[in-house]
C-alpha positions as CSV (number, residue, x, y, z in Angstrom):
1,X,114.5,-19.7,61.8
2,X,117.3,-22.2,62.4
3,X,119.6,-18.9,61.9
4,X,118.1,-16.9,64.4
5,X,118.2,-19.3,66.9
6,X,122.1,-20.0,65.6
7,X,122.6,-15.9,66.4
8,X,120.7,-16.2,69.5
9,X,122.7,-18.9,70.9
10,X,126.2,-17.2,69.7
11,X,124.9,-14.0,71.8
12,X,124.0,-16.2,74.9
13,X,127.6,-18.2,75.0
14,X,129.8,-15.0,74.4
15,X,127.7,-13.0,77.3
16,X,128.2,-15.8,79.5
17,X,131.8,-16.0,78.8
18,X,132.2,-12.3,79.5
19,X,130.1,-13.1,83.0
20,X,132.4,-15.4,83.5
21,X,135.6,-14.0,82.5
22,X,134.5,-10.7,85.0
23,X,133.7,-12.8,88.1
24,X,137.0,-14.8,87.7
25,X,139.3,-11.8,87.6
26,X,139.1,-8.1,88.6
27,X,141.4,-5.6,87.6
28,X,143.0,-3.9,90.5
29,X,144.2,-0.4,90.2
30,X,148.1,0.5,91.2
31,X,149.4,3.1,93.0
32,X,152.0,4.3,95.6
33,X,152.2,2.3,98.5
34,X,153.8,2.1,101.9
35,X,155.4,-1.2,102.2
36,X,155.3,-2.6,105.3
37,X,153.5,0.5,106.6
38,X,156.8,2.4,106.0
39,X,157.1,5.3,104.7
40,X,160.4,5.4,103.8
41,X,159.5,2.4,101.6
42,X,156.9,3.9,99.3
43,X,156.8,1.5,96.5
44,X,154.8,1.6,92.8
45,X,152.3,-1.2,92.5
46,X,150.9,-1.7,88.8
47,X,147.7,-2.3,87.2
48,X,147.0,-6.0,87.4
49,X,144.0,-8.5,87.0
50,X,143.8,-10.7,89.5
51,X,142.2,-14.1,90.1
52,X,139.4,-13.2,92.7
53,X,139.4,-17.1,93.8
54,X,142.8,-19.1,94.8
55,X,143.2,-22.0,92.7
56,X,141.2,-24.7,93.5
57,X,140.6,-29.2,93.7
58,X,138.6,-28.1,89.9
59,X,141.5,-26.3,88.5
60,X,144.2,-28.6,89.4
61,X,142.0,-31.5,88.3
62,X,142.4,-29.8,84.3
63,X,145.6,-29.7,84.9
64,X,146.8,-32.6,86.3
65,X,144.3,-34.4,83.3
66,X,146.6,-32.7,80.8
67,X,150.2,-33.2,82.4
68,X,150.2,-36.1,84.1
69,X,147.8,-38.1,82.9
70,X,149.1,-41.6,85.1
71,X,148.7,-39.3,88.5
72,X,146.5,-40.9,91.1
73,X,144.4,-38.1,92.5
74,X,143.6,-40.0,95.5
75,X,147.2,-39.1,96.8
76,X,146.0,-35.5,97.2
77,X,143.1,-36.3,99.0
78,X,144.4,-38.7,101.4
79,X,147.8,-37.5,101.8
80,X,147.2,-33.8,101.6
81,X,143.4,-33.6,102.7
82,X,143.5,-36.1,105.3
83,X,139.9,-37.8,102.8
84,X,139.2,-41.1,103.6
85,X,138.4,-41.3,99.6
86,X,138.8,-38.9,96.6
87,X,135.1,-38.3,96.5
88,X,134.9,-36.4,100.3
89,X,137.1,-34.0,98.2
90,X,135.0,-31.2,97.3
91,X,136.2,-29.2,93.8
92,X,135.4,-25.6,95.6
93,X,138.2,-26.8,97.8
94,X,141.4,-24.8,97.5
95,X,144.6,-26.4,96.6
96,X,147.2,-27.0,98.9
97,X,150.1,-29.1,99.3
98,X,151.8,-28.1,95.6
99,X,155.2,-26.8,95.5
100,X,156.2,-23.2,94.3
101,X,157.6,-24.5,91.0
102,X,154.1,-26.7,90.5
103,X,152.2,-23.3,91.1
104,X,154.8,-21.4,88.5
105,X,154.1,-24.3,85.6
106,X,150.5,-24.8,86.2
107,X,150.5,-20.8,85.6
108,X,152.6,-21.3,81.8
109,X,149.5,-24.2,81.6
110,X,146.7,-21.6,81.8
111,X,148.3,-19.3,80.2
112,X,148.5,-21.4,77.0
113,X,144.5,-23.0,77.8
114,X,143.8,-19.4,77.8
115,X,146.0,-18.0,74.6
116,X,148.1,-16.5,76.5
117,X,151.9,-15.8,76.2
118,X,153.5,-17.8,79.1
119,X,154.7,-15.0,81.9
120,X,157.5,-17.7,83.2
121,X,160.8,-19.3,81.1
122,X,161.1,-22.8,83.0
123,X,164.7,-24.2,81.8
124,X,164.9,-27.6,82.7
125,X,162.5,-30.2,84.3
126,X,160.3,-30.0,87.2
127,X,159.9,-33.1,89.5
128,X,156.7,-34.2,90.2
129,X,156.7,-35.4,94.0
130,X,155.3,-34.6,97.3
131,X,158.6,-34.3,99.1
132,X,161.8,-33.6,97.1
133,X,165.1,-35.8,97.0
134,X,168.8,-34.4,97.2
135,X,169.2,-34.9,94.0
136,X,166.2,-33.3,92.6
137,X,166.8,-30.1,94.3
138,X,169.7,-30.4,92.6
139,X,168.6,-30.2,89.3
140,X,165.5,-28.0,90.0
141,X,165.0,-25.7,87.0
142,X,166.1,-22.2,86.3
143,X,163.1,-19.7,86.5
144,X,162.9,-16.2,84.9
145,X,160.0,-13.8,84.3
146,X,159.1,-12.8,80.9
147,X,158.6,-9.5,80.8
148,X,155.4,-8.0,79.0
149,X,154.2,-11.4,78.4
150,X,149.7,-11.0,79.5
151,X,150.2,-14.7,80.6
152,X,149.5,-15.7,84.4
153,X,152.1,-15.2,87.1
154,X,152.5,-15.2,90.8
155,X,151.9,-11.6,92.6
156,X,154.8,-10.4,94.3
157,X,154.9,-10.0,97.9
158,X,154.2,-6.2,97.4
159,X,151.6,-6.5,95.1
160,X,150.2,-9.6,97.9
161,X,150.2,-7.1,100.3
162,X,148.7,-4.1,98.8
163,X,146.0,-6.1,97.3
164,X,145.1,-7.9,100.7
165,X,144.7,-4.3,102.4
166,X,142.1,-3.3,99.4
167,X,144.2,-2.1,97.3
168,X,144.6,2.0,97.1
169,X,141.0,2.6,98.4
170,X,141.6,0.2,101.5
171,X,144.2,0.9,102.7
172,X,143.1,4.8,102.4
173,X,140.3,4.6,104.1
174,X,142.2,1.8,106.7
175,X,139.9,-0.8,106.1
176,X,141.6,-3.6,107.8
177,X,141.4,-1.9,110.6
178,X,137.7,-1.4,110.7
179,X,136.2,-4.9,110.1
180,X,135.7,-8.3,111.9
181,X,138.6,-10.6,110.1
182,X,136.4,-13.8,110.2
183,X,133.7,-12.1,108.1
184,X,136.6,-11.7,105.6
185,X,139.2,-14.9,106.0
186,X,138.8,-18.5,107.5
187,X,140.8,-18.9,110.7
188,X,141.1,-21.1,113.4
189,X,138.9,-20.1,115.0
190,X,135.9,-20.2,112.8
191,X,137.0,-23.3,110.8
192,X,137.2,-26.1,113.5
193,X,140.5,-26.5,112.0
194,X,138.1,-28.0,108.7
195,X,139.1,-26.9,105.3
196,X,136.5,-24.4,104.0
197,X,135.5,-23.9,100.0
198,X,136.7,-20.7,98.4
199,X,134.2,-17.7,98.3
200,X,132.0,-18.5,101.2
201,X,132.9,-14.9,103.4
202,X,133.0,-11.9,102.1
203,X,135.3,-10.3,99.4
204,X,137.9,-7.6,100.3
205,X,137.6,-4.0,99.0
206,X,139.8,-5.3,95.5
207,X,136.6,-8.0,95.1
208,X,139.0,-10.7,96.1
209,X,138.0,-13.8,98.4
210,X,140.1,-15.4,101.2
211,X,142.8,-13.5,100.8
212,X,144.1,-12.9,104.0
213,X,142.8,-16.6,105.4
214,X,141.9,-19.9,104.3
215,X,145.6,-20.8,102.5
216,X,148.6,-19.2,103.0
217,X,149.6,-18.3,99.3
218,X,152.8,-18.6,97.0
219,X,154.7,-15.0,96.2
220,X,156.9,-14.8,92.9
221,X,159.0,-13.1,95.3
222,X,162.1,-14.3,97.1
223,X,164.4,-12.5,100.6
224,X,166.7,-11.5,98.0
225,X,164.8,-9.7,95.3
226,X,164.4,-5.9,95.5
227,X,161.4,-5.0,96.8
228,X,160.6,-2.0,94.9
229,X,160.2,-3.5,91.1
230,X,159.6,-6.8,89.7
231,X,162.7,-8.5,88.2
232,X,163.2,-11.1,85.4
233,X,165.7,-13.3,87.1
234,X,163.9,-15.4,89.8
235,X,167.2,-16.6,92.4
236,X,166.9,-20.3,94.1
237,X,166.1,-20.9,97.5
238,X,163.7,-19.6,100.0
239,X,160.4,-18.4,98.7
240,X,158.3,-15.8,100.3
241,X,155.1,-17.2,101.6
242,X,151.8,-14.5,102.9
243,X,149.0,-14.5,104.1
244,X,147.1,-17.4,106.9
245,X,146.0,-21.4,106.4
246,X,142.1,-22.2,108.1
247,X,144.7,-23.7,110.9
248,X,146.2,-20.3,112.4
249,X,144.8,-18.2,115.3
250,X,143.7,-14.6,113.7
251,X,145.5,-13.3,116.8
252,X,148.5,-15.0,116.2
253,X,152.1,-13.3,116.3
254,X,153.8,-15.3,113.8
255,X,157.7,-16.0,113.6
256,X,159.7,-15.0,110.4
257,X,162.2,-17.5,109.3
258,X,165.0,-16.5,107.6
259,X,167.9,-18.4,106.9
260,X,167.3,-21.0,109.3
261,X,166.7,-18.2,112.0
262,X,163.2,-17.8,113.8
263,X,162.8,-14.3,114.9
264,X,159.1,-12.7,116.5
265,X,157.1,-11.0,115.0
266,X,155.5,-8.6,117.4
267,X,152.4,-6.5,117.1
268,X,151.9,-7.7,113.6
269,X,149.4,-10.3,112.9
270,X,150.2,-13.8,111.2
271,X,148.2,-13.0,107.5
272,X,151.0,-10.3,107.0
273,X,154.2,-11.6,107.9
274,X,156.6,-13.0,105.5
275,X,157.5,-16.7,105.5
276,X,160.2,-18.3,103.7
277,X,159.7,-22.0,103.5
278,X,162.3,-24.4,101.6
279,X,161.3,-24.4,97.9
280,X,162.1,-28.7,98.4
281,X,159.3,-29.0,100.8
282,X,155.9,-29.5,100.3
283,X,153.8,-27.2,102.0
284,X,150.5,-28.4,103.6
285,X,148.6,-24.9,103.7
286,X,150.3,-23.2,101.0
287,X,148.1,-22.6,97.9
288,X,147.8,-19.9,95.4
289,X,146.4,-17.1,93.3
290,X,147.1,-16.2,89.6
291,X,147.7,-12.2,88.4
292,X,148.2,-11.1,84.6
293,X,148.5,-8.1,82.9
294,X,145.6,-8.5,81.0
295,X,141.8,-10.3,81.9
């Protein structure tokens, strides 16, 4: 008896960890794309399995418990959140306020939690700090992609793109241009500038949530990286940044920064413009999503 009730209990626990394991990623077929709508930059996206939720408050509190175990979480909710007290900060929250080479290690983190072979080689030390110092960006750490490795990484800002359009089937069928964007993405204008929990709208063609609202997300791409592949060698400097933060108009024309420059954006709306912010700064509606080659 005790057995069969062992057996049954085995069965349970591994089809809930397949539930889970499918409504935590999706795989999301490639294809040929026109990047940037243009089609003189038709571009091969891969097969990749993608996190259907950015990472959230829950996540980042494993984390955080396994690397820095002295951290005060109450900094996050005070100084990022604006919380009177860590326990108005809800765990379905996304995160935000981490830097792009917080979001690149907590990645090699899961990876390993998950028995995965790291996606990133991280030479040197990252500092753990809301805003950086001279001398920190300094000595920020060499960053390459390891390529092959089924551990989590960042999606490029081509594989961002195609993925917030729907993927080949969306952006077929020109599904962005067919829907209401607040049933899909949390705005301005349908957050009272609050922050919203992950999942709450509806999911995008791909099955993914928030994607084109809610947080503005962390590419693994950078202004000087080639567009049409992914490369090992990440370079320093400006990061690309996509999509739109709960505090942005859904109208909005956004400006592209680059190199210091601000230059409009016309006719294109804010969720798929390119941002590069400073790697050194802590960014206050930047969060971000995880993609791997495997589930």
């Amino acid at each position: 008896m005790n057995r069969k009730i062992i057996i049954i209990v085995t069965i349970i626990s591994i089809f809930v960890q397949f539930i889970y394991g499918q409504t935590r990623s999706i795989l999301i077929p490639g294809g040929i794309y026109d990047f940037n709508d243009n089609p003189q930059q038709k571009i091969h996206v891969d097969n990749l399995y993608w996190s259907k939720y950015k990472v959230t408050i829950e996540d980042w509190k494993k984390y955080i418990a396994d690397e820095y175990s002295d951290f005060r979480f109450e900094r996050i909710a005070e100084e990022i959140y604006g919380c009177a007290s860590v326990e108005e900060l809800d765990n379905s929250f996304p995160l935000i306020g981490v830097t792009w080479f917080e979001a690149v290690k907590y990645c090699n983190w899961k990876s390993i939690k998950d028995k995965k072979k790291p996606a990133y080689n991280i030479l040197g030390n990252i500092p753990f700090h809301f805003i950086y110092t001279d001398e920190d960006f300094n000595q920020l750490p060499e960053v390459s992609l390891i390529f092959g490795a089924d551990g989590y990484r960042l999606p490029t800002t081509v594989e961002w793109e195609y993925a917030a359009k729907g993927g080949k089937t969306g952006i077929e069928e020109s599904w962005m241009n067919r829907i209401s964007l607040l049933d899909y993405g949390f705005f301005s204008e349908n957050t009272a500038l609050l922050m919203k929990k992950v999942g709450q709208l509806k999911a995008n063609p791909c099955g993914l949530f928030d994607i084109i609202g809610l947080t503005k997300e962390w590419t693994n791409s950078t202004p000087d990286m080639p567009y049409d592949r992914v490369i090992s060698k990440i370079p320093k400097g400006f990061r690309v940044v996509r999509g739109a933060s709960f505090t942005d108009s859904y109208n909005f024309k956004s400006h592209l920064v680059i190199n210091g420059k601000i230059t409009t954006q016309n006719g294109k709306p804010n969720y798929f413009i390119e941002s590069f912010p400073f790697v050194e700064w802590i960014r206050y509606e930047i969060g971000f999503r995880l993609v791997s080659l495997t589930p």
